[in-house]
C-alpha positions as CSV (number, residue, x, y, z in Angstrom):
1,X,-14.5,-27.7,-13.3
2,X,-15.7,-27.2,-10.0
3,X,-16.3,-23.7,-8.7
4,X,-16.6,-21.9,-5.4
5,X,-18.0,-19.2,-4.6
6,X,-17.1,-17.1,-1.4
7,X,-17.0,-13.9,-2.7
8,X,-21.1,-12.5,-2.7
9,X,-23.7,-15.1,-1.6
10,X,-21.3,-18.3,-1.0
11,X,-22.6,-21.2,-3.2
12,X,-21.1,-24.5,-5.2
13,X,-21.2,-24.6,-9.2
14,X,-23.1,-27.8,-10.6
15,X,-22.0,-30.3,-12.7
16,X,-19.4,-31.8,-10.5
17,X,-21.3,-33.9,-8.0
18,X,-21.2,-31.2,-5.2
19,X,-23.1,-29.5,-3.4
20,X,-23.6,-26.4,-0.2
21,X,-22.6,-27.8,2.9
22,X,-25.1,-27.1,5.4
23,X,-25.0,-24.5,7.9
24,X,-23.0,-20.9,8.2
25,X,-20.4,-22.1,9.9
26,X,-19.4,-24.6,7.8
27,X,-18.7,-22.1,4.9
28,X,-17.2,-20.0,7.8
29,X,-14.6,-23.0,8.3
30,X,-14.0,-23.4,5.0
31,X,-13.2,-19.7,4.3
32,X,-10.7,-19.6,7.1
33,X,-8.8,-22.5,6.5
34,X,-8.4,-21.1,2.9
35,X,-7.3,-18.2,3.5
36,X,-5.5,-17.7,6.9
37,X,-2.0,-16.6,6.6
38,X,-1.0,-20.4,8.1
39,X,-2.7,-23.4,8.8
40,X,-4.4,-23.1,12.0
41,X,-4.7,-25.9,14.9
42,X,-8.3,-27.8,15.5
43,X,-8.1,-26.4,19.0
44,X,-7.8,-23.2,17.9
45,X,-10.8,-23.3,15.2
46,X,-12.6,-25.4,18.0
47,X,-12.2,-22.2,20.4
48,X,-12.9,-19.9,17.4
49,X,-16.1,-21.2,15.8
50,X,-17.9,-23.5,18.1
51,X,-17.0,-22.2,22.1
52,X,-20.5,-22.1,22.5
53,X,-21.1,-25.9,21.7
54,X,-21.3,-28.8,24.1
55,X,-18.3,-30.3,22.6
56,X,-16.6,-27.4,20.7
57,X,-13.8,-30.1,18.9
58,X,-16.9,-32.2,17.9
59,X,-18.9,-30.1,16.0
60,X,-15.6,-29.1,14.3
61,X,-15.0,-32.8,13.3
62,X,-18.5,-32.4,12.2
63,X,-18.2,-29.7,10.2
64,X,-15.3,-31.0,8.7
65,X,-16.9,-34.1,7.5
66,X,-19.5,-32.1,5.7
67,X,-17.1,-30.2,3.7
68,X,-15.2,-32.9,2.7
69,X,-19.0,-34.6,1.6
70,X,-20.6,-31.9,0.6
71,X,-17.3,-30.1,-1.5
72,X,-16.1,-32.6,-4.2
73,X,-12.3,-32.0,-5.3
74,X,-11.7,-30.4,-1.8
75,X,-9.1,-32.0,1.3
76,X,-9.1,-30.8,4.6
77,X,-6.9,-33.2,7.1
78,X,-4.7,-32.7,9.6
79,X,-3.8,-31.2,13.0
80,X,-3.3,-27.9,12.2
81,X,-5.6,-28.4,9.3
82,X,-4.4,-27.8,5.7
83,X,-6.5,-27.4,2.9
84,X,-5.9,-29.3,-0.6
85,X,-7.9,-28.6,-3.9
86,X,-8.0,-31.2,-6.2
87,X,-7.3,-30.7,-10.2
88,X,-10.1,-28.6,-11.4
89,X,-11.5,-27.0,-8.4
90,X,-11.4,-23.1,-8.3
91,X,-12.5,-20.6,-5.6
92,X,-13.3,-17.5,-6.9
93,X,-11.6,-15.3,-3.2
94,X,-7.9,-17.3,-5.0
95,X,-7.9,-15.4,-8.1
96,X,-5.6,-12.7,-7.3
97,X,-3.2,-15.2,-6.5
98,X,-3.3,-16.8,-9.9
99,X,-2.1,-15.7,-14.1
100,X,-5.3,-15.1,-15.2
101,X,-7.0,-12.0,-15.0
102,X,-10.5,-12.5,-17.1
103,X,-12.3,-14.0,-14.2
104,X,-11.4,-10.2,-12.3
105,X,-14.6,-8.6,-14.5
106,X,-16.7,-12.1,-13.1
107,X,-15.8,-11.1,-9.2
108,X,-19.4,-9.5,-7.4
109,X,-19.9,-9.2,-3.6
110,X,-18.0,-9.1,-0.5
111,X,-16.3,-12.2,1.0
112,X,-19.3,-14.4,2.5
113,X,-22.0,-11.9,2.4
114,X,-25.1,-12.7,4.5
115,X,-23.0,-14.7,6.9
116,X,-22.5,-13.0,10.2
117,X,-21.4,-15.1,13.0
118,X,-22.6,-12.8,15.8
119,X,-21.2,-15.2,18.6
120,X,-17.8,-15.9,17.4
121,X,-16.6,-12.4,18.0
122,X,-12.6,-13.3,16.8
123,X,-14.2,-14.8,13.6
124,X,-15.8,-11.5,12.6
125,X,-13.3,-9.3,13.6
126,X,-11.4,-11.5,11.0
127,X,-14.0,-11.5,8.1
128,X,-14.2,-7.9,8.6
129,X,-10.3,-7.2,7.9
130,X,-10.3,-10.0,5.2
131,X,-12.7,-8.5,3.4
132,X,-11.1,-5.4,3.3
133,X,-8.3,-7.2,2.3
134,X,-9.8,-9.2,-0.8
135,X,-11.2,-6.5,-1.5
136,X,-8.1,-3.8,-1.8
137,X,-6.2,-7.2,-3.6
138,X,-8.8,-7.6,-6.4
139,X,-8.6,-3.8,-6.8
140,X,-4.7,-4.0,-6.9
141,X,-5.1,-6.5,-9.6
142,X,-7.4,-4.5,-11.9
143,X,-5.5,-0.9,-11.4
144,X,-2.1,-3.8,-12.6
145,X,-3.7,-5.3,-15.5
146,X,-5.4,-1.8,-17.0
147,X,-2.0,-0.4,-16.6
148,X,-0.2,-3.2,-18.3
149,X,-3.2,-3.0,-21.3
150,X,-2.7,1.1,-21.6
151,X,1.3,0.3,-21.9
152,X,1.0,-2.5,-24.3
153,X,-1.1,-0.6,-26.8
154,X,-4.8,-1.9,-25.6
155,X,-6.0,0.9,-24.1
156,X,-9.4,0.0,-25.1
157,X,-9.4,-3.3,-23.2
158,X,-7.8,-1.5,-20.8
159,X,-11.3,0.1,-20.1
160,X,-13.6,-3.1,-18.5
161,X,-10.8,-3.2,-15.8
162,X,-10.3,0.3,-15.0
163,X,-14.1,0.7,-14.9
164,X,-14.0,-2.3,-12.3
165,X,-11.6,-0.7,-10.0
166,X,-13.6,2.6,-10.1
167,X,-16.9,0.7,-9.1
168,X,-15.3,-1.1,-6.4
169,X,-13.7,1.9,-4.8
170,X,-15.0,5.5,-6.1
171,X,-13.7,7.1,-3.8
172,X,-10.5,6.3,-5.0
173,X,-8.7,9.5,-7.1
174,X,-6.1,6.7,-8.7
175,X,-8.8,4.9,-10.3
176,X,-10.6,7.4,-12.3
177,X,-7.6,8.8,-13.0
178,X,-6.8,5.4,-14.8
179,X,-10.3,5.0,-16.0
180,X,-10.0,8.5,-17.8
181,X,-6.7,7.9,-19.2
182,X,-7.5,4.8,-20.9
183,X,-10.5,6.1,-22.4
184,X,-8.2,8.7,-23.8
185,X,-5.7,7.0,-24.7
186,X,-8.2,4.3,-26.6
187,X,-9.3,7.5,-28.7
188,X,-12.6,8.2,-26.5
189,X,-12.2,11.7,-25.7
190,X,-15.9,12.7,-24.9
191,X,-16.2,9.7,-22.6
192,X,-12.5,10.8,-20.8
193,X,-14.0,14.0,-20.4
194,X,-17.4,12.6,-18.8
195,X,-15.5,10.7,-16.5
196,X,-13.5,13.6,-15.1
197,X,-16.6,15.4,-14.8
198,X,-18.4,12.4,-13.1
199,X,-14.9,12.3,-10.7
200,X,-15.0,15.9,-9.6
201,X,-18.8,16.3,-8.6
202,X,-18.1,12.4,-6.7
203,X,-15.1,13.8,-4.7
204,X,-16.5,17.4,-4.1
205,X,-19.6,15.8,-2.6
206,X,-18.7,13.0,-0.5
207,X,-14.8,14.1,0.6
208,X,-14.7,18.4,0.0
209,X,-12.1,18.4,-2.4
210,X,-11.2,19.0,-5.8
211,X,-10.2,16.8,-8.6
212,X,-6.4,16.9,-8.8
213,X,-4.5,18.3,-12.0
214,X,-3.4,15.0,-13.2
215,X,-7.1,13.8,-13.5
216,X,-8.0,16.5,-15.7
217,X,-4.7,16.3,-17.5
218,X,-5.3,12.8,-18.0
219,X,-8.0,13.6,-20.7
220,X,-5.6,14.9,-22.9
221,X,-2.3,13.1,-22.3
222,X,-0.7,9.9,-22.5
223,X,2.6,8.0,-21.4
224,X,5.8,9.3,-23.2
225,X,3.9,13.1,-24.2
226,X,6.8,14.7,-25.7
227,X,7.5,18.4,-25.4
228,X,8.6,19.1,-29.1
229,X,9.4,17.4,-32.6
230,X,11.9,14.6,-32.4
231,X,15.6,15.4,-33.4
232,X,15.8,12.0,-34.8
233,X,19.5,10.6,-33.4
234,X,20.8,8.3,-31.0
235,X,23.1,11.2,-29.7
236,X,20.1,13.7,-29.2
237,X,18.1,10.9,-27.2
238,X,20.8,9.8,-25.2
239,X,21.5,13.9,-23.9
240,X,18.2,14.6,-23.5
241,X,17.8,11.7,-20.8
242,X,21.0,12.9,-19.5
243,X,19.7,16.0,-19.4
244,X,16.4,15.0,-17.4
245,X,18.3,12.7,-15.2
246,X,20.8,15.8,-14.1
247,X,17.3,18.2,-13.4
248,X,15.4,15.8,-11.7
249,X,18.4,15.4,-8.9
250,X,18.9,19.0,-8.9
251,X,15.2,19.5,-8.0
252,X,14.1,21.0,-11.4
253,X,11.3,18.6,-11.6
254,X,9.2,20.7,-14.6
255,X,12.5,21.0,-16.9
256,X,13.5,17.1,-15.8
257,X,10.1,15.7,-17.1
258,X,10.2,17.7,-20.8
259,X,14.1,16.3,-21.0
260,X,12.8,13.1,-20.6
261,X,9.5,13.0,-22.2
262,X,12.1,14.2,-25.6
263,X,14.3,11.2,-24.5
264,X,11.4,8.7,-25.0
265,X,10.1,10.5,-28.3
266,X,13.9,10.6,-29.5
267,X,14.9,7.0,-28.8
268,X,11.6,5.6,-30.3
269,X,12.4,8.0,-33.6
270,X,15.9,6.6,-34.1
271,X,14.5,2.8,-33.6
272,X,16.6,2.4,-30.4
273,X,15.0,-0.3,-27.8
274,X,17.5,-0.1,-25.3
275,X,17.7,3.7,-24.6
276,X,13.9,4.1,-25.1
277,X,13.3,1.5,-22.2
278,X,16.0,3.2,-20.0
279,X,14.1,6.5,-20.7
280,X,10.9,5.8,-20.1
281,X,11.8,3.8,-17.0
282,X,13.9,7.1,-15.7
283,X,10.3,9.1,-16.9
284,X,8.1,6.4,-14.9
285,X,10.3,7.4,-11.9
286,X,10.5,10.9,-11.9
287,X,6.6,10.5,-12.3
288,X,6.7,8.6,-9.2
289,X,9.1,10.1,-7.2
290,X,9.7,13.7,-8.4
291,X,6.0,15.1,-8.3
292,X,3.2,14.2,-6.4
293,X,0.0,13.0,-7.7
294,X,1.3,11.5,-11.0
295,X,1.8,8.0,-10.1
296,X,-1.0,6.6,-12.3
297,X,1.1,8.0,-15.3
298,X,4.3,7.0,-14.0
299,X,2.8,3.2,-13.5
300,X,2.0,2.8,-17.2
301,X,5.0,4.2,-18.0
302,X,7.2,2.0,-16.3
303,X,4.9,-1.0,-17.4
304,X,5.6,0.3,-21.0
305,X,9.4,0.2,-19.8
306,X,9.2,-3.2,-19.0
307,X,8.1,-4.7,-22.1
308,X,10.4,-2.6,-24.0
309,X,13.2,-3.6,-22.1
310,X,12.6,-7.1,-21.7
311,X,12.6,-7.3,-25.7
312,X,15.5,-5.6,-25.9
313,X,17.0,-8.4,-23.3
314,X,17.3,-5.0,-20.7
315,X,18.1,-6.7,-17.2
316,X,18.5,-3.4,-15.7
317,X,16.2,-1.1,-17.0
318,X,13.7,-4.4,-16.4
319,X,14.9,-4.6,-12.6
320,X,14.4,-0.5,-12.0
321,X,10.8,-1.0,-13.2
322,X,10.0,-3.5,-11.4
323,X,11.4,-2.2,-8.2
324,X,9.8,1.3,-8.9
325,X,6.0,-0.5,-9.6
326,X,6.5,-2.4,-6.3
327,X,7.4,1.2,-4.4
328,X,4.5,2.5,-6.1
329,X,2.2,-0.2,-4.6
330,X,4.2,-0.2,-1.5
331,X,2.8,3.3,-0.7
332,X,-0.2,2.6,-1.5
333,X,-0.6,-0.1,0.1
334,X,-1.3,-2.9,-1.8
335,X,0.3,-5.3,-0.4
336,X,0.0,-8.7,-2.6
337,X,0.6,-6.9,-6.0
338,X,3.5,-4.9,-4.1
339,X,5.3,-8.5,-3.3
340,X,5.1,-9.4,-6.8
341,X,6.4,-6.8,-8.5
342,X,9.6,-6.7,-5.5
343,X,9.5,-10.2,-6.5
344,X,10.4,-10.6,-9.6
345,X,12.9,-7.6,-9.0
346,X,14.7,-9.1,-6.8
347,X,14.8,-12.3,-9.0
348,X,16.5,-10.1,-11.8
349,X,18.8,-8.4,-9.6
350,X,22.2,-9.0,-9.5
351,X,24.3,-6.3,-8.0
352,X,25.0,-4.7,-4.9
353,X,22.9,-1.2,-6.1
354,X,20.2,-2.9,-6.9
355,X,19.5,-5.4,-3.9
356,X,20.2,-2.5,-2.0
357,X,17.0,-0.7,-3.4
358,X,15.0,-3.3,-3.7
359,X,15.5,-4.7,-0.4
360,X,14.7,-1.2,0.8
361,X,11.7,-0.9,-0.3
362,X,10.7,-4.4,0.7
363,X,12.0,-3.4,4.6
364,X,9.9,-0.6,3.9
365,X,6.7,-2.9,3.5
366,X,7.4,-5.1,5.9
367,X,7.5,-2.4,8.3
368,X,4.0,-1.0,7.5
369,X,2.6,-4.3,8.1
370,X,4.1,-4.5,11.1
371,X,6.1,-7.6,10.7
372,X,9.4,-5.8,12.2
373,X,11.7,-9.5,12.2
374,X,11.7,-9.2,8.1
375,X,11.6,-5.2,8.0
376,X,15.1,-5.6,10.3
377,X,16.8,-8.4,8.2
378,X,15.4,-6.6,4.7
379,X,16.5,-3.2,5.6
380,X,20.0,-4.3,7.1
381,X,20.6,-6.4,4.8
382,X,19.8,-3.2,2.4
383,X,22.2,-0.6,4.0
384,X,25.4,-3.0,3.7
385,X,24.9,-3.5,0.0
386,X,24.3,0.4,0.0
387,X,27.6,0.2,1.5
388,X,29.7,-2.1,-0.1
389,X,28.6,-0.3,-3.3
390,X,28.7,3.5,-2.1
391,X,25.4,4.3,-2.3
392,X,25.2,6.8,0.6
393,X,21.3,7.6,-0.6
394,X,20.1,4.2,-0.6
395,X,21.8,4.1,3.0
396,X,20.4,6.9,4.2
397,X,17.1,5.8,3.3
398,X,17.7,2.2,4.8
399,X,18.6,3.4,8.1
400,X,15.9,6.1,8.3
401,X,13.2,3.2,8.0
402,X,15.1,1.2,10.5
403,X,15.2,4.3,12.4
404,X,11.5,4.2,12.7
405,X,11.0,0.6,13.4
406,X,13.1,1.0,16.2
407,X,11.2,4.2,17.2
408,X,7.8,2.8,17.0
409,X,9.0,-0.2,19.1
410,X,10.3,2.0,21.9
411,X,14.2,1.0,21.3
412,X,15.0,4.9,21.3
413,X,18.6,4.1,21.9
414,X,18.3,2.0,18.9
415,X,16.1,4.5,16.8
416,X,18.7,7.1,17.6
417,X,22.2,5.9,16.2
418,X,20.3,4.7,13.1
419,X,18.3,8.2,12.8
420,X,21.2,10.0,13.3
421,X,23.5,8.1,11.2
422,X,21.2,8.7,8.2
423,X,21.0,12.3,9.3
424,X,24.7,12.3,8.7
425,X,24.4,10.8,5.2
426,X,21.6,12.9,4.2
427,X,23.3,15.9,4.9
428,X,27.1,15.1,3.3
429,X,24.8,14.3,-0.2
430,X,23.1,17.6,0.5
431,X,19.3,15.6,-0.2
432,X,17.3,18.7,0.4
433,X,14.3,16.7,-0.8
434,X,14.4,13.9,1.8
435,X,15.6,15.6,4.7
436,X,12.6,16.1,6.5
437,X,11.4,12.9,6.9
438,X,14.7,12.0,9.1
439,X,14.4,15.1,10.8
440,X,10.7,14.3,11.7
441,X,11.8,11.1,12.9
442,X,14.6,12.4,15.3
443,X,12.7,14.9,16.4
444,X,9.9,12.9,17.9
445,X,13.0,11.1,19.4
446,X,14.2,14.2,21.2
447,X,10.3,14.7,22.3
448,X,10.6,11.4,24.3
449,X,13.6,12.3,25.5
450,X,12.3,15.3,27.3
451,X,14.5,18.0,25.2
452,X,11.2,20.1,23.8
453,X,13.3,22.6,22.4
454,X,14.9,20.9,20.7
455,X,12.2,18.6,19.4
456,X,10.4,22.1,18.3
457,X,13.6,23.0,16.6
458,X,13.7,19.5,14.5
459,X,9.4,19.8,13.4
460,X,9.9,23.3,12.8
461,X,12.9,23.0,10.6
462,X,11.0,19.5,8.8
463,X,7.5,21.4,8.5
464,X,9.1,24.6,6.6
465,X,11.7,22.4,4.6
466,X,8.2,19.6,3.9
467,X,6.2,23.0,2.5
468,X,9.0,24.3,0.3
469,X,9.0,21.0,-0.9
470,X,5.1,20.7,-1.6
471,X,5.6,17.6,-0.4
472,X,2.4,15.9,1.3
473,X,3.7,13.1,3.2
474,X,6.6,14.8,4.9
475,X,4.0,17.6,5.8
476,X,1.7,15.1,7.3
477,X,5.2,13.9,9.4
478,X,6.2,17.0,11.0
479,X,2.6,18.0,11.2
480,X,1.8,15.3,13.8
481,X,5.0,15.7,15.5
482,X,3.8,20.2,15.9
483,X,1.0,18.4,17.5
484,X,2.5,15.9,20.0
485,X,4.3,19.1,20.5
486,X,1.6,20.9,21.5
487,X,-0.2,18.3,23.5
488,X,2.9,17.6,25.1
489,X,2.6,21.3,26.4
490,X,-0.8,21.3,27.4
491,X,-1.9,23.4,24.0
492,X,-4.8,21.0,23.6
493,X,-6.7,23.6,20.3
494,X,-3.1,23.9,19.2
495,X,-2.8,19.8,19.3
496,X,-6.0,19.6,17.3
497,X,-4.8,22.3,14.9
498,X,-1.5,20.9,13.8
499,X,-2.9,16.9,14.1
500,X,-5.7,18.5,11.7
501,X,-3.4,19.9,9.2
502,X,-1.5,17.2,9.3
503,X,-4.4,14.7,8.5
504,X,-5.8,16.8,5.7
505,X,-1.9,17.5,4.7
506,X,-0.7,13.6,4.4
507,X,-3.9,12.8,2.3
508,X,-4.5,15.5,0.0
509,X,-3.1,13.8,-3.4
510,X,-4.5,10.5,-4.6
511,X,-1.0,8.8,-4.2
512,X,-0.3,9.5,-0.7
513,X,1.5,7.5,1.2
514,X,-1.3,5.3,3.0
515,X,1.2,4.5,6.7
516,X,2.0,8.1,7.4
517,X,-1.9,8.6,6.2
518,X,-3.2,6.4,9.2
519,X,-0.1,7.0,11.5
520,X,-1.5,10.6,11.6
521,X,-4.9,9.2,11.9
522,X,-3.9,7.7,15.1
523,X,-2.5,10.1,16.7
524,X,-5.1,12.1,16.2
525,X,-7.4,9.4,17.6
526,X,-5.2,9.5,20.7
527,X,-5.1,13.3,21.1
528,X,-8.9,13.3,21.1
529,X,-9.6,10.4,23.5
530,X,-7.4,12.0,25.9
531,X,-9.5,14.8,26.3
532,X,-12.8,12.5,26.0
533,X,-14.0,14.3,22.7
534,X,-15.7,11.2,21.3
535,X,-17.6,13.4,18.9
536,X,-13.9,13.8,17.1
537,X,-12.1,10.8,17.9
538,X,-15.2,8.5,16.8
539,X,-15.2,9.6,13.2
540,X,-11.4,9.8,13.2
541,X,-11.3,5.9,15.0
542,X,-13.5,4.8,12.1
543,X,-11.6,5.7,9.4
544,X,-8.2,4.8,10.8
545,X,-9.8,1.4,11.3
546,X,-10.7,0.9,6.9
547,X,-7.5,2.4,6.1
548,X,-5.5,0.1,8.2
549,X,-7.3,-2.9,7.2
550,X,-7.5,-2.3,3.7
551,X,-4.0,-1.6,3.3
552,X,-3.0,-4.4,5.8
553,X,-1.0,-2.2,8.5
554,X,-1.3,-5.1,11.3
555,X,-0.4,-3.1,14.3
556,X,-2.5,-0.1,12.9
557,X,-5.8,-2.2,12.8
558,X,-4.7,-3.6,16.7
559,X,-4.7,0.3,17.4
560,X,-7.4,1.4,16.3
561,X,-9.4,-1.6,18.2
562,X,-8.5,-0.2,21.3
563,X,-9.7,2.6,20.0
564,X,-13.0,1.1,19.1
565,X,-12.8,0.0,22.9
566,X,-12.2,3.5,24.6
567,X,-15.1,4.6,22.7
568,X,-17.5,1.8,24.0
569,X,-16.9,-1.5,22.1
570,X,-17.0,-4.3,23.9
571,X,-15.5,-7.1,21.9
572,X,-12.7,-4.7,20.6
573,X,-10.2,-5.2,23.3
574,X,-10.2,-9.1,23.2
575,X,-9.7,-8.5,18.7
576,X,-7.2,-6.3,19.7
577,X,-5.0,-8.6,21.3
578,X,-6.0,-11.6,19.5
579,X,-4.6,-9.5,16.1
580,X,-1.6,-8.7,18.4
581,X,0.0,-12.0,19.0
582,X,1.1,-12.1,15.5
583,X,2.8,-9.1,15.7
584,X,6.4,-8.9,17.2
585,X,6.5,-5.2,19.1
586,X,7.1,-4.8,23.0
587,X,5.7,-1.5,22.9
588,X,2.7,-2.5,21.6
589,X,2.6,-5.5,24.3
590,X,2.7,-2.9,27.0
591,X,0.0,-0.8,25.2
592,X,-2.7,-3.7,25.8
593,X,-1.8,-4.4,28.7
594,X,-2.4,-1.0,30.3
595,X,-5.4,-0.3,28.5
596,X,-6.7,-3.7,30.1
């Protein structure tokens, strides 16, 4: 087989008659045409990689011919240029596209380390985002394959790739968290209890914060913990995830989760396949959904629902997973294992309810990539199924994200019959526990609008509600809207306050919702270079930028390169608008141009 290597030092396996191709860019060519989102045009990898040549679409034939010389197995033809391996050729930056997972624990380095290209500026600003974006991918696989181990009764393998995930990002709650329970779980208490240790010191040392509850919780408990002996009959399990179903919606979270942590224990007693995939897939949810910072228990959960159900033959339950493992990844922004999980959802689905959801949450992604043409045809499509099957929720939640596609765009007329249609719904179903994020929304609305009162009115009424909820990402929402507020005013140590609190807010539990994360990192960028405090805005630029990248939020990266450029960086402007063109937003349009 032939194997290369672009992830570390880039280099050619032996055995197969090839060899390195000379010169850095040459491996730089080669990467790009691999991996760019489309096949791009000679004149465009002329202008890219060799501008400073004599004749810029001769050295690229040139280059071109060494690959195909030096690189056995591999094609590269064409105007644009497409890539073909032959049989037997592997790259090592492909495999998170592929089944296999082994050659995860092989992957070392970053993606064509030592190669810095210093005067191709577009080039690097592209290596630096795909790196981050290899990188968060491989990491997405390893937290996906550990989970699907722990739920499939291999905990203990479960440990190499948990382990991996922690090394490449420590920083990471999720991953410990994952690491620790699958050391549990395996039966290796002590070394659960090391890691936790080892977690807290990490994250009290480099970020000021304490491990969460989950983490240390995670030494001692598993997926489907029960809360008491089973009752041992089909009519016990199937009350008790009634039960939990009914307290979950009415907001009594704690009581919800014992219900259905009994429901799992019950099913699984009376030898019942069906029910126990439903309840553990209503468990995995709640975990998700109902409580923040469980999402690393309610992912093997809802992997464990998954095989149950699809050996019981469980379309549904199978589809709910699925969708709920791809919302999970949605928010965390991991964007390749997100797709496939939505995916294969969507393949399974087959009524309105459940394109509806699905379709949601893919509008959702979408949108925090910035690719608003799909987000709009994803999430409309999404509210008529809601429609044609009554779900007024689903609808509501649809339109709300349509709501702030529209918003971010500048199509405020737009923004607002969505925003306050989903108002509407949110208020006839009496969903307490969503209601701020719409309100947030409009709010900001009524801020551009001039109406500050009653902008103040819709924060004020989405902070308290987002507190009494304990709910981090709605807090971080109405948080930076108090401080728009405030700037709006003139209340500059007010605006830094409230864009503060809302930073430290929206990122306080390990599954936070990365968008509102760096949409608050943003605007607190902007706050700050408006008043010319680089000594705030630079840290706060810099960490917008690796959040945005690594979780691929296209028009956040744009941002924060013009960031990069208020604050002295001379090539950031021109990467700025080169990462712009693929992105469909007339606001943004009018953004680079002013700041020209």
């Amino acid at each position: 087989m032939g194997a290369i290597r672009l992830l570390g030092a880039p280099a050619v396996g032996q055995g197969d008659g090839s060899r390195a191709p000379r010169g850095r860019k040459a491996w730089a060519l080669f990467a790009y045409v691999l991996l760019a989102d489309r096949p791009p045009t000679r004149k465009r990898l002329a202008e890219m990689l060799f501008a400073d040549a004599d004749d810029p679409l001769g050295a690229l034939r040139w280059s071109l011919a060494e690959l195909r010389r030096a690189l056995q197995g591999v094609d590269l033809s064409g105007d644009p240029v497409v890539m073909t391996l032959g049989p037997g050729t592997s790259v090592d930056a492909l495999v998170t596209t592929g089944d296999s997972t082994e050659p995860l624990l092989e992957l070392s380095g970053e993606l064509l380390e030592g190669i810095d290209l210093e005067s191709c500026p577009e080039f690097e600003s592209w290596l630096l985002v795909e790196r981050y974006r290899l990188s968060a991918a491989i990491e997405g696989r390893l937290r996906e394959t550990a989970a699907s181990l722990v739920a499939s009764g291999r905990a203990a393998d479960a440990v190499a790739y948990a382990s991996k995930a922690v090394a490449m990002n420590p920083l990471e709650q999720g991953n410990h968290e994952l690491l620790v329970r699958s050391l549990a779980i395996s039966g290796n208490r002590p070394a659960a209890l090391r890691q936790v240790a080892v977690c807290a010191d990490l994250l009290r040392r480099e970020l000021g914060i304490e491990a969460s509850a989950a983490l240390r919780e995670a030494a001692d408990l598993g997926p489907g913990s029960t809360a008491g002996p089973a009752l041992g009959g089909h009519a016990a399990a199937a009350s008790q995830l009634e039960a939990g179903r009914a307290a979950i919606v009415a907001g009594a979270v704690d009581a919800g989760l014992q219900c259905l942590r009994r429901a799992v224990s019950e099913a699984e007693h009376c030898k019942d396949p069906v029910l126990r995939g439903r309840a553990l897939a209503a468990l995995g949810g709640a975990l998700v959904h109902a409580v923040r910072g469980r999402d690393e228990e309610g992912a093997i959960v809802l992997h464990e629902a998954i095989l149950v159900a699809e050996q019981a033959g469980d379309r549904s339950t199978s589809v709910l997973a699925h969708r709920e493992l791809g919302f999970v990844e949605v928010q965390a922004g991991r964007r390749q294992t997100a797709g496939n999980w939505l995916t294969k959802a969507q393949e399974l689905a087959e009524t309105d309810e459940e394109y509806a959801a699905i379709l949601g949450v893919r509008g959702m992604n979408s949108s925090d990539q910035g690719d608003y043409p799909a987000a709009f045809e994803q999430l409309g499509e999404s509210a008529e199924s809601a429609a044609r099957c009554g779900d007024r929720r689903q609808k509501a939640w649809s339109l709300s994200l349509t709501g702030r596609a529209h918003l971010l765009r500048e199509e405020y007329s737009q923004a607002a019959t969505a925003l306050r249609e989903s108002l509407e719904l949110v208020r006839q179903e009496r969903w307490i526990a969503f209601m701020p994020w719409p309100q947030a929304l409009n709010a900001e609305l009524e801020l551009y609008a001039g109406h500050v009162d009653a902008a103040a009115d819709g924060f004020e009424q989405a902070w308290v509600l987002g507190c009494q909820l304990n709910d981090p990402c709605w807090e971080g929402m109405a948080g930076r809207g108090l401080g728009l507020l405030s700037a709006g005013r003139g209340d500059h140590a007010g605006a830094t306050e409230w864009l503060a609190q809302a930073a430290s807010r929206a990122s306080r539990e390990p599954d936070r919702y990365q968008w509102v994360h760096a949409h608050v990192l943003d605007a607190a960028s902007t706050a700050a270079l408006a008043r010319d405090d680089e000594e705030r805005a630079r840290p706060l630029v810099n960490q917008l930028a690796e959040v945005a990248a690594r979780c691929e939020m296209r028009e956040l990266m744009v941002r924060a390169k013009l960031h990069h450029a208020h604050l002295g960086d001379t090539t950031a402007a021109d990467s700025a608008r080169l990462l712009a063109t693929a992105i469909d937003n007339p606001a943004l349009d009018t953004l680079i141009h002013n700041s020209s």
